[in-house]
DSSP file (Angstrom, degrees, kcal/mol; ACC not computed):
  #  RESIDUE AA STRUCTURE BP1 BP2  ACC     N-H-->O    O-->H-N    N-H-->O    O-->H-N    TCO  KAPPA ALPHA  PHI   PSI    X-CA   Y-CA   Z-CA
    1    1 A X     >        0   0    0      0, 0.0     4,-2.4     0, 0.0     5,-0.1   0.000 360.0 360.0 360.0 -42.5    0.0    0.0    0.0
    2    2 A X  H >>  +     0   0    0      1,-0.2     4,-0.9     2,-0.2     3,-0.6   0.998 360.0  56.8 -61.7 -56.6    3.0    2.3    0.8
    3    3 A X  H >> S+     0   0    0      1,-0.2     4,-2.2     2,-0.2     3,-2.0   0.777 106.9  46.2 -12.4 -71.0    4.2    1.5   -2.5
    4    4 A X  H 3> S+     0   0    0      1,-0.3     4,-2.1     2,-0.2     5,-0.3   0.856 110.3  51.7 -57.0 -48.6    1.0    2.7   -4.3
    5    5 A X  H <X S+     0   0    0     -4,-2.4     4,-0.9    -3,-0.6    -1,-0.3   0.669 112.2  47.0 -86.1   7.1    0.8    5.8   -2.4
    6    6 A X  H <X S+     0   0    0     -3,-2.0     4,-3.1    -4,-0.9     5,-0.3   0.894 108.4  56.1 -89.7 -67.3    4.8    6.6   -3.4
    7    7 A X  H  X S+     0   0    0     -4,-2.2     4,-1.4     1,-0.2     5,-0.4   0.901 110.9  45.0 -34.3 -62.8    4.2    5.7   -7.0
    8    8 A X  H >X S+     0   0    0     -4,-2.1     4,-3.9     2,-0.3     3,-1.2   0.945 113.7  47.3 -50.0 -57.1    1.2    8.5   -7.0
    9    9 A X  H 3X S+     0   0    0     -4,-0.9     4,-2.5    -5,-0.3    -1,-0.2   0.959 118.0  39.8 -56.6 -53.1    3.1   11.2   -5.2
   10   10 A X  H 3X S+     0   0    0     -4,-3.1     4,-0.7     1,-0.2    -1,-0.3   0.587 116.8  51.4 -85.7  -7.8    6.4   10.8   -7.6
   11   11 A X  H <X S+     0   0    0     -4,-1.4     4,-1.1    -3,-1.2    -1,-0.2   0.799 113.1  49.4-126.3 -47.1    3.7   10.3  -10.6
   12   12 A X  H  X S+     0   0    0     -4,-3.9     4,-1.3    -5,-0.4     3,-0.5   0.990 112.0  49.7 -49.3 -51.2    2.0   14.0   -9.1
   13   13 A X  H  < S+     0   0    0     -4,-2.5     4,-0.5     1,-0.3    -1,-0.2   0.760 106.4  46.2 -63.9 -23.5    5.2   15.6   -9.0
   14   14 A X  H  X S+     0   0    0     -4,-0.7     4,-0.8     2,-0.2    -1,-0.3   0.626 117.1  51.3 -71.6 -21.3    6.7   14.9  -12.5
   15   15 A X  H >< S+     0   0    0     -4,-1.1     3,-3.0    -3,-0.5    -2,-0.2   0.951 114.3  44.0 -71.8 -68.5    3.2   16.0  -13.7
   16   16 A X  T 3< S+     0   0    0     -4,-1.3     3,-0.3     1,-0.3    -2,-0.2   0.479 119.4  41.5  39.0 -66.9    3.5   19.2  -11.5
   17   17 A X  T 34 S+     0   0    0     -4,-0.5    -1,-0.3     1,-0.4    -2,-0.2   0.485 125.4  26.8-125.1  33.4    6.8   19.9  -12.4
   18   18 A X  S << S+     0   0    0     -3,-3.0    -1,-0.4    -4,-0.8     6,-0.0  -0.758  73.7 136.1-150.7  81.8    6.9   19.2  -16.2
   19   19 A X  S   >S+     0   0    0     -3,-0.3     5,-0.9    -2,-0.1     4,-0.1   0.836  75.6  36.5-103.1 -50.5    3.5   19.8  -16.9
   20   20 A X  T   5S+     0   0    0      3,-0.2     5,-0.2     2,-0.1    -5,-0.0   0.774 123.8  42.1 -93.9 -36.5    4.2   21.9  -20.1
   21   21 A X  T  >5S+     0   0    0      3,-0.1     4,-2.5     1,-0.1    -1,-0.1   0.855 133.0  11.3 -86.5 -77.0    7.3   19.8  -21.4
   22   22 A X  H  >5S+     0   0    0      1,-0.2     4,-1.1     2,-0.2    -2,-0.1   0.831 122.0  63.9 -73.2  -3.5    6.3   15.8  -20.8
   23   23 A X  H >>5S+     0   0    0      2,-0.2     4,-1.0     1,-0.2     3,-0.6   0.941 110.7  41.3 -77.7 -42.2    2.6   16.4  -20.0
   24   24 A X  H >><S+     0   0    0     -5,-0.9     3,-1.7     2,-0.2     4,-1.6   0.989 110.0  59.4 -48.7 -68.1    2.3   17.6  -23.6
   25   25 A X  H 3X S+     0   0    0     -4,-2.5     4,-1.3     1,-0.3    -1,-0.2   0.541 112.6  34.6  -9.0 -44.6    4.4   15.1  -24.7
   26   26 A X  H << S+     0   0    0     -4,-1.1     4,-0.3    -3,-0.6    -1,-0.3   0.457 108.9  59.4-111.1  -6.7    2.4   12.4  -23.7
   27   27 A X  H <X S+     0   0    0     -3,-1.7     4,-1.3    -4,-1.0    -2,-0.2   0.621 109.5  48.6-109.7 -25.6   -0.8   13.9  -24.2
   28   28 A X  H  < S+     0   0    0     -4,-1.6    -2,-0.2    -5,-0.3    -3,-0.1   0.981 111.6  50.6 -78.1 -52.5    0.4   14.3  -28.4
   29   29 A X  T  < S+     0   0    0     -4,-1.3     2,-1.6     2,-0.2    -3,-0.1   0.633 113.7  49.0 -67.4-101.8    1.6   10.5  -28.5
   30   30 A X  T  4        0   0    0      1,-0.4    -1,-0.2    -4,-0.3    -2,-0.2   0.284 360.0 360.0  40.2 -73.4   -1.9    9.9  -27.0
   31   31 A X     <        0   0    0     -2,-1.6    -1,-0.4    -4,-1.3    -2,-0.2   0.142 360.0 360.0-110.2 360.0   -3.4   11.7  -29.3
């Protein structure tokens, strides 16, 4: 369960603090 809730936090923060470079990124291969 700690596991889970680490993965989520580190998963928030890259979003967080690359939102405009990989969030984009990922949102074009996506799409």
């Amino acid at each position: 369960m700690i596991i889970f809730f680490v993965m989520v936090w580190l998963i928030c923060i890259v979003f967080q603090d690359a939102k405009h470079s990989q969030a984009s990124a990922i949102l074009r291969i996506h799409t």
